[in-house]
N, C-alpha and C positions, 0 to 999 in steps of 0.2 A: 252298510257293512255286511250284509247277510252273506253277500257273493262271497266273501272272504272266510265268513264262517264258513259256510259248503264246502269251499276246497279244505279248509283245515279238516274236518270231518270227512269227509273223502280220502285226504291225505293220510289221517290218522286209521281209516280202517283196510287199507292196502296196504299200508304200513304192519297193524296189525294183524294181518290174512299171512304174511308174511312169517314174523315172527312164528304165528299158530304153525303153521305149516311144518316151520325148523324146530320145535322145541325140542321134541323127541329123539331128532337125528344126530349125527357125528357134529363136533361143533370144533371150527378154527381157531383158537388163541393166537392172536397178531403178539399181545404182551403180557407180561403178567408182572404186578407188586406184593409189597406186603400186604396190601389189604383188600385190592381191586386185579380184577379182571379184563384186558381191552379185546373183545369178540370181531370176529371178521363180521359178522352178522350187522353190529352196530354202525360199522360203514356204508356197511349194503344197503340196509335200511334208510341210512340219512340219504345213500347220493337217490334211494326211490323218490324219497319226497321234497328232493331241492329239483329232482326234475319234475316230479307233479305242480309242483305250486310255481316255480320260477318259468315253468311254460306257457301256466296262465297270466303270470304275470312278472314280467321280462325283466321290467325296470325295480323289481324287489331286489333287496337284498336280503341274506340268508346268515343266520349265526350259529351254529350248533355245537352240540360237546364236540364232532368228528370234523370239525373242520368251515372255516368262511366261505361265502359265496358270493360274488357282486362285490357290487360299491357299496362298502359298511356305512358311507356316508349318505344314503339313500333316505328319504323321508318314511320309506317304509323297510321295514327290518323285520323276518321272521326268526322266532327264536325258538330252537328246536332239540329234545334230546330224544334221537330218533328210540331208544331202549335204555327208559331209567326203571333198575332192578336188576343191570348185567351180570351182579352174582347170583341173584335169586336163579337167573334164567338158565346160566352155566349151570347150578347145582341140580335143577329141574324142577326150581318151587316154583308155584304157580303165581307168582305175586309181581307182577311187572308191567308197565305201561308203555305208551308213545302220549310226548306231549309237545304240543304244535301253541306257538302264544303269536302273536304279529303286532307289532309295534309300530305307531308313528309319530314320528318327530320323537322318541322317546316314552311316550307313554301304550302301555298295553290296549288296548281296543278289540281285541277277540284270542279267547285264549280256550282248547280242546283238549281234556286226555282220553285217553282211551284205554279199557282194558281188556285185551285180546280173547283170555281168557276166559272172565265173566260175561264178556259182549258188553261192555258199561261202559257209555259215553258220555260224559260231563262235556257242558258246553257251554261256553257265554260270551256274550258282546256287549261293550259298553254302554250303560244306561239301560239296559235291561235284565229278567231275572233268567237267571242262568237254568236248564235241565238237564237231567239224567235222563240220558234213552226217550226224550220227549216230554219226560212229566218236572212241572218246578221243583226245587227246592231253595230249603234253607240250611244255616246253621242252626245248630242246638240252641236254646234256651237257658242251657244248665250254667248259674251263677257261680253256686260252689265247689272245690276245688276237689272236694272230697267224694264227690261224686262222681267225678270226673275222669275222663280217659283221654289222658295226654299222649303224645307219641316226642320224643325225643330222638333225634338223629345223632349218630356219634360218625362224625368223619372220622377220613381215614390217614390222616397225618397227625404225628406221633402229638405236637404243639396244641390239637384242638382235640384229641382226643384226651388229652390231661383238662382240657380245659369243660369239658362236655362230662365228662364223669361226675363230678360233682352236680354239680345240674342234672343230670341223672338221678344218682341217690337223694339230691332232694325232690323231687316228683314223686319219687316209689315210697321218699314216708310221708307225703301232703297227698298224692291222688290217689284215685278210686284202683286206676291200672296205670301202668306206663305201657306200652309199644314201640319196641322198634322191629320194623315189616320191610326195610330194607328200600324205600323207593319213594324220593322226596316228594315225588309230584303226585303219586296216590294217596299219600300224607294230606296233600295242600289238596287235597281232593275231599278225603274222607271228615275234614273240619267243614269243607264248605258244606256237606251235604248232612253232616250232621252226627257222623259216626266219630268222631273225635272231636274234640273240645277245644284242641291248640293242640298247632304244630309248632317246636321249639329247636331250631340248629344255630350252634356256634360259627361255621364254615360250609354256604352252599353258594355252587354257580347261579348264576341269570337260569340258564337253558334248564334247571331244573323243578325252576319254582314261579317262570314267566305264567304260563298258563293259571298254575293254581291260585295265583295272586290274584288274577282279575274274578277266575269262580269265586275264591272269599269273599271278594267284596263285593260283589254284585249278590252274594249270596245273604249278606246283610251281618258278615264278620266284617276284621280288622285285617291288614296286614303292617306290620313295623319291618321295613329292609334298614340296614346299615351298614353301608360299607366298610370291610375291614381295612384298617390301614399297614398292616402287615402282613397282609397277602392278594395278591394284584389277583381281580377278578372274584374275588372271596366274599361274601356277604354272610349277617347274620340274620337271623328270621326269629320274628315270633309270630304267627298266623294262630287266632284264635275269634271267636262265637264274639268276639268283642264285648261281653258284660260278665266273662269270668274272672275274677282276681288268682292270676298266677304268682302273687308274693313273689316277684322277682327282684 
């Protein structure tokens, strides 16, 4: 699997070099909601790295926020959101990533983010332990809850935004800190390496949380997905150090 990591790592830091480049500049709004942003940048971005990796390798197929690529019925599937943080990045906060996961037959097997502006590369492939910028790590150690720095994601639809409040206000009077930093996959990042304790969302796509699923685990956390059944493509996540009791 190495080869696969390389291009994702590749992918992810030209992808990055990118981003870096645009932050500061005039920036395209293709759409805008109540509570998200869609950047012309995020398209740019994705169609760079469905042509980086699909040129190595033809017969992939490609999934991302900005759109499919190939035969989705492909043994191999990369799952990509080429810029999770698009509000952070429109506002001009520095807190945003690319995250590249690749899939076969359904299960993740190498999954990368990157952060542009730290230069911070998490990486890992199946059956081995995952690094940052080259050196290992792990998850945290920390058991109790009260010491703990959870992050809680609040989507941006009205249904789970009612639903995710609660679950909020109870983190902020059982943990140490709550977080929310705006960017699911430096979430699912920042458990595996050990700066947070559990990631916790009511409502996230695949393309956001592929990558950081395999860091977890490999990182010697948990991850619980559940599909939601009233909303297509929707999942819910708890990503945590695996020996903390979140009282959920």
């Amino acid at each position: 699997m190495k080869h696969y990591l390389d291009a994702a790592e590749d992918a992810a830091r030209t992808a990055g070099e990118m981003l870096r480049k645009n932050f500061h500049r005039p920036l395209r709004v293709n759409s805008t909601e109540p509570h998200d942003i869609k950047l012309e940048i995020d398209v740019r971005v994705q169609e760079l790295i469905t042509d980086l990796l699909l040129k190595q390798f033809p017969h992939h197929a490609l999934y991302g926020e900005e759109g499919v690529v190939g035969d989705q019925s492909s043994d191999y599937q990369w799952v990509v959101d080429p810029l999770d943080g698009t509000v952070n990045y429109f506002y001009r906060i520095p807190h945003f990533c690319t995250s590249i996961a690749l899939r076969f037959k359904g299960e993740i097997i190498v999954g990368v983010i990157y952060d542009p502006m730290r230069d911070e590369m998490w990486s890992g492939q199946k059956g081995e332990r995952p690094r940052l910028n080259g050196e290992h790590f792990r998850v945290s150690e920390r058991t109790d809850l009260a010491e703990a720095v959870i992050s809680v994601g609040l989507s941006r639809t009205g249904v789970l935004i009612e639903s995710n409040v609660p679950l909020l206000h109870q983190m902020i009077q059982r943990a140490r800190k709550c977080r929310l930093l705006g960017s699911a996959a430096l979430d699912m990042a920042y458990v595996a390496c050990g700066r947070f304790d559990a990631y916790i969302e009511k409502g996230i796509s695949l393309w956001d949380i592929a990558a950081g699923w395999i860091l977890v685990e490999t990182a010697g956390g948990t991850v619980e997905l559940r599909p939601r059944n009233d909303m297509k493509d929707k999942y819910s996540i708890v990503a945590s150090n695996g020996v903390i009791d979140l009282k959920l």
